[in-house]
N, C-alpha and C positions, 0 to 999 in steps of 0.2 A: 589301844588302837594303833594301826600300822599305816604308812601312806603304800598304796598300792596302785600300780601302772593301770589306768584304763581296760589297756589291751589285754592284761591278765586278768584282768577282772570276766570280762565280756568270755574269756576262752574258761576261765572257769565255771562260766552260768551256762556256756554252751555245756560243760562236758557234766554238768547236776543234771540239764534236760535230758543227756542221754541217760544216763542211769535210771530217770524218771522214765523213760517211754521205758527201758525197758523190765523196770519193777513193774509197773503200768501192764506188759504184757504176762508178768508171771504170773503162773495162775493159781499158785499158796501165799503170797502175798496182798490182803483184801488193798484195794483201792484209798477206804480211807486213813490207812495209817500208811501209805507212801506219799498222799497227801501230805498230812500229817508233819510227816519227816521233811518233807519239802520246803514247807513254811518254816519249819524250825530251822534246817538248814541256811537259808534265803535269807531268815532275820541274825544267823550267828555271820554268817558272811562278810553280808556288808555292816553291821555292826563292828567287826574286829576288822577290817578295810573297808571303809565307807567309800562311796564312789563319789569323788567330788565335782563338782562342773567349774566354766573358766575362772568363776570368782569367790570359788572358793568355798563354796558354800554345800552342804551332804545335798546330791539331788536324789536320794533313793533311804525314806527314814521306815520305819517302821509301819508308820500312818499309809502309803503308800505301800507298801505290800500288803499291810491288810483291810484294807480299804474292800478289796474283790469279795470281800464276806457277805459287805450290805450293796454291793452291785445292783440295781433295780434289778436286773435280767435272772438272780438268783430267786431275788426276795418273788418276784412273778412266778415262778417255776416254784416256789415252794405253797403258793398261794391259791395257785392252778391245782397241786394235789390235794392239798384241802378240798378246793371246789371238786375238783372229782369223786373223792372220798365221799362226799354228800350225797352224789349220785348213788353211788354204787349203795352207802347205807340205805337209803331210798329208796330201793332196787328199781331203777328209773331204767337202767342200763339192761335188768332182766327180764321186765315189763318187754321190752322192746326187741328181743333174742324171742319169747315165747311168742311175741305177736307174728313172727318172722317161722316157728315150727307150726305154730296151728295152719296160718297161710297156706303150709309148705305140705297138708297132709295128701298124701298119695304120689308126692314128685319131688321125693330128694332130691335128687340133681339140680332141677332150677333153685331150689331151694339154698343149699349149697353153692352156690353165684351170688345168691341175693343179698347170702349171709354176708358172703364176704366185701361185698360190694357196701352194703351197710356197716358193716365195721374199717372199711376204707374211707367211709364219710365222714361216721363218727370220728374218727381217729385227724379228722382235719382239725378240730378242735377241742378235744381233749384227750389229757395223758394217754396214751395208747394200753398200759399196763393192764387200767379196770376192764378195758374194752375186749381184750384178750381174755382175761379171767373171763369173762362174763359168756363168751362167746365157745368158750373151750368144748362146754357140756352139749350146748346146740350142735354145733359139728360133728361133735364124737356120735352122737344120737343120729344126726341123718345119715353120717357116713356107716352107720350102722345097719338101718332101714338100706342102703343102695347094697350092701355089701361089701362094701370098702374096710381096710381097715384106717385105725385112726391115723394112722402115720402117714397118711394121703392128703390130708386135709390142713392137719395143727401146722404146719410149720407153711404153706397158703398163706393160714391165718393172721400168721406173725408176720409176713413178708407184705399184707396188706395192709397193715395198721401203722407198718415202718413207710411205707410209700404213701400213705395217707398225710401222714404229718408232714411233708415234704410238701405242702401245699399252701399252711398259712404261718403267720409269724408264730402262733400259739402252737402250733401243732404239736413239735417236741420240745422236748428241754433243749436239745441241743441248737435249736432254729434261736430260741432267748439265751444263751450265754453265749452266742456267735453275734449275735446282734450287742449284746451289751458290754461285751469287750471291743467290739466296732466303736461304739459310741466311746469308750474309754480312749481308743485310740487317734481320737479326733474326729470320725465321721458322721455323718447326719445320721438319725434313726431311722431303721429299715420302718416302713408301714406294715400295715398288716395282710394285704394283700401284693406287698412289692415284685414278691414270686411265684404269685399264684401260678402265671401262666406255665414259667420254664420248670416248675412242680408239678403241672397237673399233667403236662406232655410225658415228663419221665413217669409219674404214675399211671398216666394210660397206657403206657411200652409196657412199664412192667408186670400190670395187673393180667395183661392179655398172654404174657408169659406166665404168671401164678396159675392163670385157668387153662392153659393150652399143655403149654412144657411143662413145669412144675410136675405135677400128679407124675407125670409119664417116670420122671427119675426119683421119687422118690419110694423109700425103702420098701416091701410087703410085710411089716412086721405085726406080729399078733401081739395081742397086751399083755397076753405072758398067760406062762400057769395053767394052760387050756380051759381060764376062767374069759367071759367077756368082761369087757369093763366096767361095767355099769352091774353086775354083779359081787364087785369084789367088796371087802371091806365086810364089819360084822354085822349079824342080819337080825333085827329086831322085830318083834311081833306086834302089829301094831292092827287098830280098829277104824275103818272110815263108816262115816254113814251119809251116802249118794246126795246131795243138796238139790235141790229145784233152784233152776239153769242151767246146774251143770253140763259140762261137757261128755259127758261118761254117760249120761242118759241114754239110751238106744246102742249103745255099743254094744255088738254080740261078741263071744269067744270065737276066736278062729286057730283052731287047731291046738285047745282048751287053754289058751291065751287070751287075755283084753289087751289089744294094740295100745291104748292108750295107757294101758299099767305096764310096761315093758320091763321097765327097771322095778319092778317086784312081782316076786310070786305070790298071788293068789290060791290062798288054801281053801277059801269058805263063803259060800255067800248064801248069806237070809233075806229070806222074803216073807217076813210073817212069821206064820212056826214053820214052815219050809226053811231044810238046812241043806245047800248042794254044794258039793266037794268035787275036788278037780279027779278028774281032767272033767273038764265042764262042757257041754256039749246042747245047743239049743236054748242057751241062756243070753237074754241080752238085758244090761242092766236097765235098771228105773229109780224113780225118787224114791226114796226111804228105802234102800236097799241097804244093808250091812257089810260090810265088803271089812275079812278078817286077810291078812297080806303079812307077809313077811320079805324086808325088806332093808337097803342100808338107811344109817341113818342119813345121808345127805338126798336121797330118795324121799326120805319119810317128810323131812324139814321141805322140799321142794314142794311136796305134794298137798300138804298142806297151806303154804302161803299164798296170800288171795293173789299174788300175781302170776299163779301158775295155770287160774284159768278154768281148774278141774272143781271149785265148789264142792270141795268134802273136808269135813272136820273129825274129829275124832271124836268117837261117841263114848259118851260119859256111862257108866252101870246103870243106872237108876233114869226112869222116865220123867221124878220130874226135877229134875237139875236143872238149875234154871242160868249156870252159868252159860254166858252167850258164848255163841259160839265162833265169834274169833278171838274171843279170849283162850274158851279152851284150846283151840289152834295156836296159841302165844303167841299174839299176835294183838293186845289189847287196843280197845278206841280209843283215838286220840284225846277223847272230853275225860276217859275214866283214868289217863296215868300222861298225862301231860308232860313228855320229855324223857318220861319212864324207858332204859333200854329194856327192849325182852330178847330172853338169851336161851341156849339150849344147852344144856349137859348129861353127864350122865353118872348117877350115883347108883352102886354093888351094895346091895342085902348084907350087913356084917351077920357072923357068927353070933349068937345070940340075940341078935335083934327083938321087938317087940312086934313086929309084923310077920315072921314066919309063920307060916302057915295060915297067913289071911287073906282073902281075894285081896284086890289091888283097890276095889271099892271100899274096901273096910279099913285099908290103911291110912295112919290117922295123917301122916305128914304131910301129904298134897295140899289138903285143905286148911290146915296148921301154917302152913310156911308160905303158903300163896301161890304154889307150882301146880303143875298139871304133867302127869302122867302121859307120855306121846307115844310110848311105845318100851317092850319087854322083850330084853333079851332071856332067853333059856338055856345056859348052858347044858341041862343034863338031856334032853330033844328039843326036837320041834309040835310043838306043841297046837292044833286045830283048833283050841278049844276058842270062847270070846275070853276078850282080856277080863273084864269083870270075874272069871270062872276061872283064870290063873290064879292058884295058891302060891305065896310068893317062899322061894328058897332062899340059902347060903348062897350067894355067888350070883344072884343074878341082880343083872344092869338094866335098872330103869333110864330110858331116855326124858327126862324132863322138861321141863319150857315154862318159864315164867319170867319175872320184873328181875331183873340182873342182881338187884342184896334180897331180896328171895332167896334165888340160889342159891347165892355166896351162903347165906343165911344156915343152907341145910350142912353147913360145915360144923356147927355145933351138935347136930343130929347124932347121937349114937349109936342107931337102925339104921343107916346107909352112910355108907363112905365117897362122899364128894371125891369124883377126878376132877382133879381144878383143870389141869390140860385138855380136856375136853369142852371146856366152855366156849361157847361161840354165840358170836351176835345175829339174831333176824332181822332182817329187811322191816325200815319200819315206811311199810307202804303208801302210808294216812300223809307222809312226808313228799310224795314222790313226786306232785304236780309242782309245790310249792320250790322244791329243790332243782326240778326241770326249768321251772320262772327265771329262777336267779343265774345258770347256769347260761339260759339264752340272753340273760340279762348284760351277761360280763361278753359274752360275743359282741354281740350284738353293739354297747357303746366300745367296745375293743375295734371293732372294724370301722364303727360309724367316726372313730377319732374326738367323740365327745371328751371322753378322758382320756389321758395316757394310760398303756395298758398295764403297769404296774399298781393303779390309783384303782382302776376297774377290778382287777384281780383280788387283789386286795379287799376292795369293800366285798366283792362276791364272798371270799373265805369266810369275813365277818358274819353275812346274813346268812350265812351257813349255819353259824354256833348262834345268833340271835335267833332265827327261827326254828331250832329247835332239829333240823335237819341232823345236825352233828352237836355232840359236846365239847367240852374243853378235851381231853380225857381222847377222842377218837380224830380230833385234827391234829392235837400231838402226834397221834401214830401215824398220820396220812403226811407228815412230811420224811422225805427223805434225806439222811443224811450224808449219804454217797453223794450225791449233785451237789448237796452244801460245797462238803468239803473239798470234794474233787474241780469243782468248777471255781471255787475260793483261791486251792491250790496251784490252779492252770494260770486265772487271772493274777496273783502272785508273781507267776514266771514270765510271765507276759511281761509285766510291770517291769523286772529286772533286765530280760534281752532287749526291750524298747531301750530303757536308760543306759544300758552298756553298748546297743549298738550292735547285739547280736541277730534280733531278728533280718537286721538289713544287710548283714554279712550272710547269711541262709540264702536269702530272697538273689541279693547279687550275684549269688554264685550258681544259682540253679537260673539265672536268666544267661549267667555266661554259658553255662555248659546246654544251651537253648538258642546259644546266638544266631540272629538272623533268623529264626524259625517262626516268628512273628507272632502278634498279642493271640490270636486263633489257637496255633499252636501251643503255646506256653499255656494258655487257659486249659486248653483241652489234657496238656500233662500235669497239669496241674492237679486236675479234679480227679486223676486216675490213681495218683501217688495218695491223696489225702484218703480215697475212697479204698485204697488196700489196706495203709494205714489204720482205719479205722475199725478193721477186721481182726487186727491184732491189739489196739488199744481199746479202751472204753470210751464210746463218740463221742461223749461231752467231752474228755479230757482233748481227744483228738482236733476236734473242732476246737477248742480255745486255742491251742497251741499253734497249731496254724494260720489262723486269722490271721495274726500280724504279719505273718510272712507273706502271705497272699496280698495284704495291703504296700508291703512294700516292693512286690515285685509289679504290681499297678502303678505303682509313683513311678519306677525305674522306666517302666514301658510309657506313662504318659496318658494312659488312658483312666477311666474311672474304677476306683476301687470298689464300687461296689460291684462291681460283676463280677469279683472275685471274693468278694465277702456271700456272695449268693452262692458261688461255686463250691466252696467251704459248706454253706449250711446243705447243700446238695449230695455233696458228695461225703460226708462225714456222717449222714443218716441213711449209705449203700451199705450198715453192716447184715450184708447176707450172707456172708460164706462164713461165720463161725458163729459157735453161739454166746460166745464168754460178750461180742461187739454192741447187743445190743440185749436187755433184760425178758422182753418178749419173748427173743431165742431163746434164753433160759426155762421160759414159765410153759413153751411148748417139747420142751426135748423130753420130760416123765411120761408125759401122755401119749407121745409119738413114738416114742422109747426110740429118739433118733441117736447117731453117737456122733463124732466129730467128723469124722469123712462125710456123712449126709450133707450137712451144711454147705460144704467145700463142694460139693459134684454138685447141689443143686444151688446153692446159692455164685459161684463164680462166672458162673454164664449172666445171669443177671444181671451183676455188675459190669459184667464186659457189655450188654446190651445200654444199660442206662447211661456207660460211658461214651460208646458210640453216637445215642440220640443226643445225648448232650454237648458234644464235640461236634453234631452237626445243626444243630438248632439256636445253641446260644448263640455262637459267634456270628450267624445271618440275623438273631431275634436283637443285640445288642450293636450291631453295624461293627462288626470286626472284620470283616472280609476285606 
């Protein structure tokens, strides 16, 4: 160890945070290994010159830089995606998109408002990521029915679920590790409604620009390929038979189309021993009609689960099979497989196989291994025939569905070759009221202040994996490791410019080069630098790194630090003009097939609006005039 000057100390943490913002902005180096680096850096530092205070004593140990790991404000953000995760397994979240397109039939447009207006609510309260996913396929669908294309819509989308969460302390990650490095840094704990108000004014500015301007600048682009979207991907052959309630009941062909089957073609529909082939003309379906379709697979998966509405299952060869039929849709009751995942994949006919040349009713694996048959692809045509009347070949891919080591199961099978990569989980819907309980549950004492919100959060994630909603196994996967580490990393640096004195050196210098322009002012430049900033960093990191400097240019002016700890969670969640700022951006730019200029023409105007309303609203809402 060396004795090393304060002052060099502090000018060296300054000049690691620049290097971090600007590793932070490259876009080949991932987030959490300059994280990563940072910590490690952080701890060889002051290890080999420890920072000492007047008596002598290391005021900056290792315990103290990594202390930001178990921060409440992370552990709640990682607890939160659990609880989301729950949702979304649930399908609580698509339940409530479908309930929102049947509403919506014959008036895309309002519909298209509602959506997003509903995903701006939702999104006050949890991770905004599921909400997005969930919402992508709705949109793309009515913006389909108006004539739009998608790239009108998705990046709206994104822009409302980011202005949503700008409303409660839960809303983003970013709102809880701005709030929990505050509390690190001495301050009282924000509540959970602290900002509702100067949140919901910026989300009312900006939403009315999402629905007004937005559309207007953004791109006309087609989904590619002179394929629609909702067509592409491989197309399987698959069997419904019509349910009594359905939806599909009474529906005629309009222009040898069913409106309601959009996303599949219709080759075949039985009525009895009546067979009628498209183009279909004077047909409108009934109960117990046979409807043979070809079709993607995330179509076919839709179409079938009971929260889409439409009550058709896949019909079995033989009359009397007595398997139920939300099993055969894999989708089993919660009494017959208690906890059971049901998953879908898709296993290829090997060379030789023992089922070549058998209908798919004769083949012996479905019922051997506990799966069920959803649908056949063909590579050599397209084939009208009913699937029971498919002879199966070399090369063709069965869509399957059943109890998740089922599947796995048919890896030992030497008649079909499991794609493991195609495995994917359903909705298990039997969960979705129970999951939606607990979800209002962690609100609800989150806002009411019964718990602390990290105790709430917390036990929510729990009764997620006790009630059967999620496993061990799928709340692993719903935490994210970017926020760990990235938010770990920031509260690290933080930890270090406090102790060395760098944050108050930043803060003082940007209030001098501000001199005389008063707390109004200074707030208002403030929120506009963090809010650019955050378009070129990743907003968690942006907003922790800031905070402190926002705290201490409040101490310098006299006034309270929380207006500027608000201004931070404010303006650090304005990533609209790129998409690297916020994850959303990312999950909408394939489906919009936006590029990096879109963001930038349509998202910089927005920030210049919310920084306006904001530079004229705080400072009258907080008495800074």
């Amino acid at each position: 160890m060396i004795a090393a000057d304060p002052f060099l100390l502090m000018w060296l943490t300054l000049a690691l945070a620049g290097i971090v913002i600007i590793a932070y902005a490259h876009p080949r180096l991932p987030l959490e290994l300059t994280s990563v680096g940072l910590v490690a850096a952080l701890l060889i530092l002051f290890h080999v010159a420890p920072l000492r205070d007047s008596e002598g004593t290391v005021a900056l140990d290792a315990v103290s830089l990594l202390k930001g790991f178990g921060n409440p404000a992370i552990i709640t953000v990682v607890a939160l995606l659990i609880v989301g995760q729950g949702m979304v397994r649930a399908g609580a979240l698509e339940m409530i998109s479908q309930t929102i397109y049947r509403a919506a039939r014959g008036r895309p447009a309002p519909a298209i408002a509602l959506s997003l207006v509903v995903a701006l609510t939702i999104s006050a309260a949890l991770n905004n990521t599921p909400v997005v996913v969930m919402f992508i396929p709705v949109l793309a669908s009515l913006a389909d029915r108006l004539g739009h294309t998608a790239s009108s819509v998705m990046m709206p989308l994104s822009y409302c679920t980011i202005l949503g969460g700008m409303m409660t302390l839960i809303g983003s990650s970013t709102n809880l590790l701005v709030a929990g490095t505050a509390v690190e840094l001495g301050m009282a704990p924000l509540g959970f409604f602290d900002f509702a108000i100067p949140g919901a004014v910026l989300a009312a500015l900006g939403f009315l620009y999402v629905l007004f301007v937005a559309p207007r600048l953004m791109p006309k682009r087609e989904t590619g390929d002179d394929e629609p979207a909702t067509s592409s991907g491989k197309q399987f052959i698959a069997q419904f038979t019509v349910e009594p309630q359905s939806q599909l009941i009474g529906i005629a062909a309009v222009g040898g189309m069913f409106p309601a089957l959009r996303e599949m073609t219709v080759l075949m529909v039985q009525r009895g021993a009546v067979h009628s082939r498209a183009p279909f003309e004077d047909i409108a379906l009934e109960q117990g009609d046979v409807v043979i379709v070809a079709a993607t697979r995330k179509a076919l998966i839709d179409a079938v689960s009971p929260g889409s509405g439409l009550q058709i299952r896949p019909t079995e060869a033989s009359e009397d099979d007595t398997v139920p039929a939300d099993e055969a849709a894999g989708d089993a009751p919660p009494d017959s497989a208690p906890g059971a995942d049901r998953v879908v994949a898709e296993a290829m006919v090997s060379p030789g196989s023992r089922l070549l040349g058998l209908p798919i009713e004769q083949s012996a694996f479905p019922a051997a291994d506990g799966v069920r048959v959803v649908g056949v692809q063909r590579r050599s045509r397209m084939t009208r025939a009913h699937m029971h009347e498919v002879r199966l070949q070399a090369g063709d891919v069965l869509l399957v569905s059943g109890r998740s080591a089922d599947v796995r199961g048919l890896r030992a099978n030497r008649d079909v070759v499991l794609m493991q990569w195609s495995e994917s989980e359903l909705p298990s819907y039997h969960h979705a009221r129970r999951a939606s309980l607990i979800f209002l549950a962690v609100v609800a004492i989150a806002a009411s202040g019964v718990l602390p919100i990290v105790a709430a959060a917390v036990a929510g994630a729990a009764l997620m994996v006790f009630s059967g909603a999620l496993n061990i196994r799928q709340a692993a996967r719903a935490i994210d490791r970017q926020i760990i580490l990235v938010g770990g990393g920031a509260l690290a640096l933080n930890a270090a410019l406090s102790a060395t004195g760098g944050g108050s050196y930043i803060a003082g210098g940007l209030v001098e080069a501000l001199d005389g322009a008063g707390a109004a002012v200074m707030l208002s430049g403030f929120f506009l630098l963090v809010a650019v900033f955050t378009n070129v960093l990743s907003n968690n990191a942006c907003a922790v790194l800031f905070t402190p400097i926002g705290v201490n240019i409040a101490v310098g002016l006299g006034i309270d630090p929380t207006v500027f700890i608000i201004a931070v969670i404010l303006a650090a969640n304005c990533s609209f003009a790129s998409p690297i700022g916020y994850v959303t951006n990312l999950l909408v730019m394939t489906p919009g097939r936006y590029r990096f200029s879109d963001f930038v023409r349509a998202g910089s105007p927005l920030i210049l609006l919310l920084w306006i309303g904001f530079s004229l609203f705080a400072p009258w809402y907080y008495g800074l005039w």
